[in-house]
Structure formats: C-alpha cells, structure tokens
C-alpha positions as a Markdown table, in Angstrom:
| # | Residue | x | y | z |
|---|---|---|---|---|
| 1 | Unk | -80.6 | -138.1 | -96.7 |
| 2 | Unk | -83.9 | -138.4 | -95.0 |
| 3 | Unk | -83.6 | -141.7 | -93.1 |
| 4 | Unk | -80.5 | -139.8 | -91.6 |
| 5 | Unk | -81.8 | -136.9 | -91.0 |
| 6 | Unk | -85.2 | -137.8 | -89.3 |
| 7 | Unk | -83.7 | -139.9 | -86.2 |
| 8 | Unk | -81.4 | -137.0 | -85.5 |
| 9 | Unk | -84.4 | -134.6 | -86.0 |
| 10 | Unk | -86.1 | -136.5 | -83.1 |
| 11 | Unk | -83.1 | -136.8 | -80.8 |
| 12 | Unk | -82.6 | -133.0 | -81.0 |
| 13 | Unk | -86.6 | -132.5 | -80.7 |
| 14 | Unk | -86.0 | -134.5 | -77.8 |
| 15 | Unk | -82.7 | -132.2 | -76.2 |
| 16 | Unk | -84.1 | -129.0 | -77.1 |
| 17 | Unk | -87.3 | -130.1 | -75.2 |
| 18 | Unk | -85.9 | -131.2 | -72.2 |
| 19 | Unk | -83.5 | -128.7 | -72.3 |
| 20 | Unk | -86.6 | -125.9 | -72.2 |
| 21 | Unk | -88.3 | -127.7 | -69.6 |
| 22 | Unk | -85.5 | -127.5 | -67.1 |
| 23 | Unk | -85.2 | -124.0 | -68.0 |
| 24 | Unk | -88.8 | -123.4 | -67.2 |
| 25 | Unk | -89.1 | -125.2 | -64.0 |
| 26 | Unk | -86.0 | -123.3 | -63.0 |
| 27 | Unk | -87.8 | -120.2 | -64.2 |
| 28 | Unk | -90.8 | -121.2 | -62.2 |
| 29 | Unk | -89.3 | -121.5 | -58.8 |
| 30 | Unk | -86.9 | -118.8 | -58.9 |
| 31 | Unk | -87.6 | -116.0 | -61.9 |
| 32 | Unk | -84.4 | -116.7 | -63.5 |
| 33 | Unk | -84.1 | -118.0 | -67.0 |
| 34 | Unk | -80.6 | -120.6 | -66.1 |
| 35 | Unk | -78.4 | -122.0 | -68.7 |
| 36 | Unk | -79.5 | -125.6 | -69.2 |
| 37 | Unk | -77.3 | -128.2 | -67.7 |
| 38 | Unk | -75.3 | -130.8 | -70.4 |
| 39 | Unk | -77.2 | -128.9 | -73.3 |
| 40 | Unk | -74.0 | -128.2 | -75.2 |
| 41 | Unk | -73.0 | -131.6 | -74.1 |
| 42 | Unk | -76.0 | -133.3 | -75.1 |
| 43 | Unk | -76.1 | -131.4 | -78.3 |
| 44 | Unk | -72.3 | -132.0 | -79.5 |
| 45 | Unk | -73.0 | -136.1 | -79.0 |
| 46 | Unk | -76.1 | -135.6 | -81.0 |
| 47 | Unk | -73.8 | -134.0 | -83.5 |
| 48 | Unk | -71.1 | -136.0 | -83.5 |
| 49 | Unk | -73.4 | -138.9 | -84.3 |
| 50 | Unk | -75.1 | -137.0 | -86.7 |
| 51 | Unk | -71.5 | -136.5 | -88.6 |
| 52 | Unk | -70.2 | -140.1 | -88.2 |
| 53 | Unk | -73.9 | -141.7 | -89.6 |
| 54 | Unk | -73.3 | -139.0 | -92.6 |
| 55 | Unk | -69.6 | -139.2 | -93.0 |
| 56 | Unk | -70.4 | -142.9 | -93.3 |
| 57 | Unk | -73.0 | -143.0 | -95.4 |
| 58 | Unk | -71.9 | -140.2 | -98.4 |
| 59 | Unk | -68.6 | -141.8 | -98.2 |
| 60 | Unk | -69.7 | -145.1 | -98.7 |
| 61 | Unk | -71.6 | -143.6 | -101.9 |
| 62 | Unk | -68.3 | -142.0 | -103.0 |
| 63 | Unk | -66.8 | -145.3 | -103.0 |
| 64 | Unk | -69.6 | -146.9 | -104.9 |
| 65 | Unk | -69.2 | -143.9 | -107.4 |
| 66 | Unk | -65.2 | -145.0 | -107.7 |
| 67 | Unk | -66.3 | -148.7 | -107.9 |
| 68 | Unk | -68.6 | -148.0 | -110.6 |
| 69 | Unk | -66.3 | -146.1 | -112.8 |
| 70 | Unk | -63.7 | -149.2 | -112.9 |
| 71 | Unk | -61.7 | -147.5 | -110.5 |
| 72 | Unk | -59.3 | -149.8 | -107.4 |
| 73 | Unk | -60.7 | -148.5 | -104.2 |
| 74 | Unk | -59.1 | -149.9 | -101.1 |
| 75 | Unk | -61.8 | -150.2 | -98.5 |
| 76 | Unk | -60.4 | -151.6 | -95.7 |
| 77 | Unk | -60.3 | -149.7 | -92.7 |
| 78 | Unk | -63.1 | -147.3 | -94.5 |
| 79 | Unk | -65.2 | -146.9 | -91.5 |
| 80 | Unk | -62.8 | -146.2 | -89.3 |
| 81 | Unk | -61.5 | -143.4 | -91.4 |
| 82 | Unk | -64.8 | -141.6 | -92.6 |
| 83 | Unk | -65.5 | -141.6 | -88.3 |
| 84 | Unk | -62.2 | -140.5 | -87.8 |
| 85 | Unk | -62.7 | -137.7 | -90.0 |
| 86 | Unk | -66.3 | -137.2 | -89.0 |
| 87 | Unk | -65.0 | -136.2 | -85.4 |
| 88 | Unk | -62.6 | -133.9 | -87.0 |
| 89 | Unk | -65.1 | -132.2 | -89.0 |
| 90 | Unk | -67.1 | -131.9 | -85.6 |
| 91 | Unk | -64.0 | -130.6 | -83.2 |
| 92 | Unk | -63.8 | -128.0 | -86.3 |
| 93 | Unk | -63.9 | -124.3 | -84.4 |
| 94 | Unk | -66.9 | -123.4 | -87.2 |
| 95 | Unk | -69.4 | -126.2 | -85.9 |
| 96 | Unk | -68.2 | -126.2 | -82.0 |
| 97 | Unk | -70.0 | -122.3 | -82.8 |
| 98 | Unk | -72.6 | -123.5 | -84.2 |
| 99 | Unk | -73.6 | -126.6 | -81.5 |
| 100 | Unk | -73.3 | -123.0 | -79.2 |
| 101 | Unk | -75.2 | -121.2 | -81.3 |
| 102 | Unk | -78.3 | -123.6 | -80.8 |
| 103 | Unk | -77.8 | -123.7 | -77.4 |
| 104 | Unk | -78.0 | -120.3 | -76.9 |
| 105 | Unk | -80.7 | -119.7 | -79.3 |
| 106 | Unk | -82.7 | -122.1 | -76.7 |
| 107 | Unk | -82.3 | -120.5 | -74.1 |
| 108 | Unk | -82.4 | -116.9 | -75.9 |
| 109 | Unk | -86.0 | -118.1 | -76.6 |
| 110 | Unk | -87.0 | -118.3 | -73.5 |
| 111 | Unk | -85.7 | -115.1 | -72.5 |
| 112 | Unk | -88.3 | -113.6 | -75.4 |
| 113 | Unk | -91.1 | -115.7 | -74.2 |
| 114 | Unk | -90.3 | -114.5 | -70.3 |
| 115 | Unk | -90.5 | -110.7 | -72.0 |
| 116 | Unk | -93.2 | -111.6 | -73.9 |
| 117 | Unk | -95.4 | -112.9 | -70.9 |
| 118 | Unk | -94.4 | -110.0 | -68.7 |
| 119 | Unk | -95.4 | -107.2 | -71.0 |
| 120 | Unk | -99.0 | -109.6 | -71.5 |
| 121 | Unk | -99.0 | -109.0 | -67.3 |
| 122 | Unk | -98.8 | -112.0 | -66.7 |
| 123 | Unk | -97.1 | -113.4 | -63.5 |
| 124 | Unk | -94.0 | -115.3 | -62.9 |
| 125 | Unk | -96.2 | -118.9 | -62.9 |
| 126 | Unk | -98.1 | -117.8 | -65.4 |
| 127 | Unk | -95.2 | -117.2 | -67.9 |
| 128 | Unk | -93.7 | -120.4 | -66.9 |
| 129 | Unk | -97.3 | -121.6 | -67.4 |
| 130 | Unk | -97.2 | -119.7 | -70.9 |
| 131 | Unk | -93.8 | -121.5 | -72.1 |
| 132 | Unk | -94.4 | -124.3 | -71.9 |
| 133 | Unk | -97.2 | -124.3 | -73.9 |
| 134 | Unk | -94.7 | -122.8 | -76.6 |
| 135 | Unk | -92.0 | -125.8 | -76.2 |
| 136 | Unk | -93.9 | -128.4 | -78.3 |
| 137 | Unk | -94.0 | -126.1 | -81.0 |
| 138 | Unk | -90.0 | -124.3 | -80.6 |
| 139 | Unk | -88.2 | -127.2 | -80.2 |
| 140 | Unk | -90.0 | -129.1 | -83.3 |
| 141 | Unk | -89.3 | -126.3 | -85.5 |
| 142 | Unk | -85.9 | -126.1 | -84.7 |
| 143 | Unk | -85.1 | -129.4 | -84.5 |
| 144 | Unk | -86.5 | -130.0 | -88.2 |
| 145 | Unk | -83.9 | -126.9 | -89.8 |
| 146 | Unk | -81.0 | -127.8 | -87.3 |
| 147 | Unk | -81.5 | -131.8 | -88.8 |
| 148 | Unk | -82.0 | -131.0 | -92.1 |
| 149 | Unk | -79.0 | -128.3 | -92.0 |
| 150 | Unk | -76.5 | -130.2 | -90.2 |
| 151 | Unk | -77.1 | -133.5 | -91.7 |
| 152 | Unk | -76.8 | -131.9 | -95.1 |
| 153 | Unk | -73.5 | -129.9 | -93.8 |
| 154 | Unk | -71.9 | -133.0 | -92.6 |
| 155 | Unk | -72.8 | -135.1 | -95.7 |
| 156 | Unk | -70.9 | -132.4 | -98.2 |
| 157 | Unk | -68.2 | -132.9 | -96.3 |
| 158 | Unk | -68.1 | -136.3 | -96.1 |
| 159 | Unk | -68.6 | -136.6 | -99.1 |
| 160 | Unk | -65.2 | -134.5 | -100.1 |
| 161 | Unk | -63.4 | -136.1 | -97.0 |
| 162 | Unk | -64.2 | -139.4 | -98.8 |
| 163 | Unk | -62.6 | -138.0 | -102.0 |
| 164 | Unk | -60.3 | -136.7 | -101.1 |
| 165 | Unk | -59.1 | -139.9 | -99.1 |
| 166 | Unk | -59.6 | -142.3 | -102.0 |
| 167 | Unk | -57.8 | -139.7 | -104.4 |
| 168 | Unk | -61.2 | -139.2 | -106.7 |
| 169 | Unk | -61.6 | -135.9 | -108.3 |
C-alpha cells in the first residue's frame, strides 16, 4: 500500500502547492483569493492514476489469491479491465465530489489564512507574505490523508471489482 501511496502523496503535495501559490500571488496583486486554474483538473488525473496503479495492483493480488486456491483464472486482458474499471470507479458521482471537495478545501484555506492575517492587522502583502509561509506545511498535511485515504478507497474497490470480475467470493 505504501509504495502506491507515497508517489501519489508527492504528486498531490506537489498540486496542492502550486495550486496555493497561484492563489497567493493572485491574492498579492489584487486582494482576491481566485479559484486556482486546472486544480480540479490536475487533481482528477492525479486520481485517476491513483485508482488505475491500485485497481491494478489489489486486483493482481486477488488473482494470486484465486491462483493460489487451485482456482482457473483467465488473465488475459486483466489490465485492461481492472483500468477500465478504475476509471469507472473514478467518473463515480461520490469521488468526482470528493476531487471537489479537496479543491475547495484549498482554496477554503486560504480564505481562513487571508481572515486570519487581517484580524493580526496585517496588510494585503503581508498576508500574502504570511501564506505562504503556511503552504509548505498545508499542502504536506493534506496531501499525506488525501494519499493515504484515497489510495486505500480505490484499493477496496479494486479489490471487489477484481472479484467480482473473476467470479471469487
């Protein structure tokens, strides 16, 4: 679970990051807090590889599971399937809310750290100046629960998709 999850714990470290920082410098020249552009974009590729590398990987096990019990497994074509049903999993309506939910929750963030730095009196440059000290931190943090949550998610149901296609209880 962990070499899955810690590439994909970078990658959104990385998003959530760059994401703030255009936020910030937005917030810097003009005192607005903007919606991040490609965010949900970037985040729902980051998912859907996220899905297809645990899809993959749990359903590969569930197959070795079958295998080991004497059982005939036809694995042709396995790979294709398990993505397949990977991007399903991700189109779902439940995580398209959630990949919004995190981008929201970015920018939401901000919005409390803009609050924050006003009621301190500071000014707008030195809120923007204030937040970005705060990004390292945020978007570690998050991007550690969102990895471990999702990847763990996506390998449940991979792991049932992969049942369920192979006809193992």
């Amino acid at each position: 679970m962990q070499r899955i999850e810690r590439p994909f714990e970078a990658r959104i470290r990385r998003e959530i990051t760059r994401a703030s920082r255009e936020i910030v410098a937005a917030f810097k020249l003009t005192g607005e807090v903007i919606q991040p552009r490609d965010h949900v974009e970037n985040m729902t590729a980051i998912y859907q590889a996220m899905a297809i590398a645990s899809f993959q990987a749990f359903g590969a096990r569930v197959m070795d599971q079958g295998k080991a019990a004497r059982q005939r497994l036809e694995r042709k074509d396995f790979a294709e399937t398990m993505t397949r049903l990977a991007l399903q999993y991700i189109s779902s309506e439940m995580i398209r809310e959630r990949i919004t939910q995190v981008t929201t929750t970015t920018r939401m963030q901000i919005v409390s750290a803009v609050a924050r730095g006003f009621n301190d009196g500071l000014g707008q440059a030195g809120v923007a100046s204030y937040i970005s000290g705060l990004v390292p931190s945020l978007a570690g943090n998050r991007a550690a629960l969102i990895a471990r949550t999702e990847t763990h998610g996506a390998a449940n149901a991979g792991s049932h998709s992969a049942a369920e296609e192979t006809g193992l209880q």
